[in-house]
N, C-alpha and C positions, 0 to 999 in steps of 0.2 A: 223776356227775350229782348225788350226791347231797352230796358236797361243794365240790361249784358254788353248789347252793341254800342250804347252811349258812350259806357264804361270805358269800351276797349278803343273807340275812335277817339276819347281824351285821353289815354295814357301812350294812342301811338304820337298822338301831335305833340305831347311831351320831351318825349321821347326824341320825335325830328327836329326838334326846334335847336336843342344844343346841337345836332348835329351841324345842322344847317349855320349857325354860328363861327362854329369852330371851320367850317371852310371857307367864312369871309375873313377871321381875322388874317393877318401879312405872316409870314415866316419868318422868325428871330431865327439867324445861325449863332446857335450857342459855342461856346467853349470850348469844349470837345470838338467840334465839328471843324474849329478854327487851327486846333492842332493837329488836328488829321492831314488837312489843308495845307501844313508847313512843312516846307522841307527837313527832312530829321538827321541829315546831313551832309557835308561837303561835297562828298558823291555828287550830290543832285543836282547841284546849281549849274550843270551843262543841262542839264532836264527845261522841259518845257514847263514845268510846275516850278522852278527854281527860278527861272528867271522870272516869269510873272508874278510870282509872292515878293522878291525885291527887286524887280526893276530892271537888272542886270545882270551878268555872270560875276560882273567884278564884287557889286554889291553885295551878293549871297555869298558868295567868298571870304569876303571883308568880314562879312557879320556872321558868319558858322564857324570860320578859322580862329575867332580874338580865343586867345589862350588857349589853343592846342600844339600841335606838334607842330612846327614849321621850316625846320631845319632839316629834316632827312627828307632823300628825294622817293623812299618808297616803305611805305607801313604793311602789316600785315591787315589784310581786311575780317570782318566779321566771318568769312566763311573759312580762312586758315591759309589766304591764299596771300601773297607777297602782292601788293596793289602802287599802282604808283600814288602819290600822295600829293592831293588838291590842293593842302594848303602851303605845298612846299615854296618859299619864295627864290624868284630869279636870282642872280645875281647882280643885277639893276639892284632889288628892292633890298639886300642886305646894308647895300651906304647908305 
């Protein structure tokens, strides 16, 4: 009996000690988690999550818009619906 309980009191301290480890180490945000985090497009960058990932509305703009549409003032959006278009430029920004 009595080396039943020995038994079972070293394989539970075993057992806690990674546990107890693994809740000191710090939390790495992988990869995944960083693209979750990113705006996935133009849409957003009025968003609260759009501005704080770059900075600004203009920033997130600037860097979601390089090489897409920027000439028409309205796209059709993901859902089938006629959307007006974020990265359309002013007339200022054309000269």
């Amino acid at each position: 009996m009595l080396r039943t309980l020995l038994a079972a009191v070293a394989v539970l301290s075993l057992l806690s000690a990674p546990a107890q480890a693994a809740k000191r180490e710090p939390h790495h945000v992988t990869r995944l988690a960083l693209d979750t985090m990113r705006p996935g497009s133009a849409f957003d960058c009025d968003t609260e999550r759009g501005t704080s990932w770059y900075g600004s509305t203009a920033r997130c703009l600037a860097e979601l818009c390089r090489g897409q549409n920027v000439v028409n003032a309205s796209i059709v959006g993901g859902d089938g619906r006629l959307r007006p278009n974020p990265c359309a430029r002013s007339r200022d920004d054309r000269r």
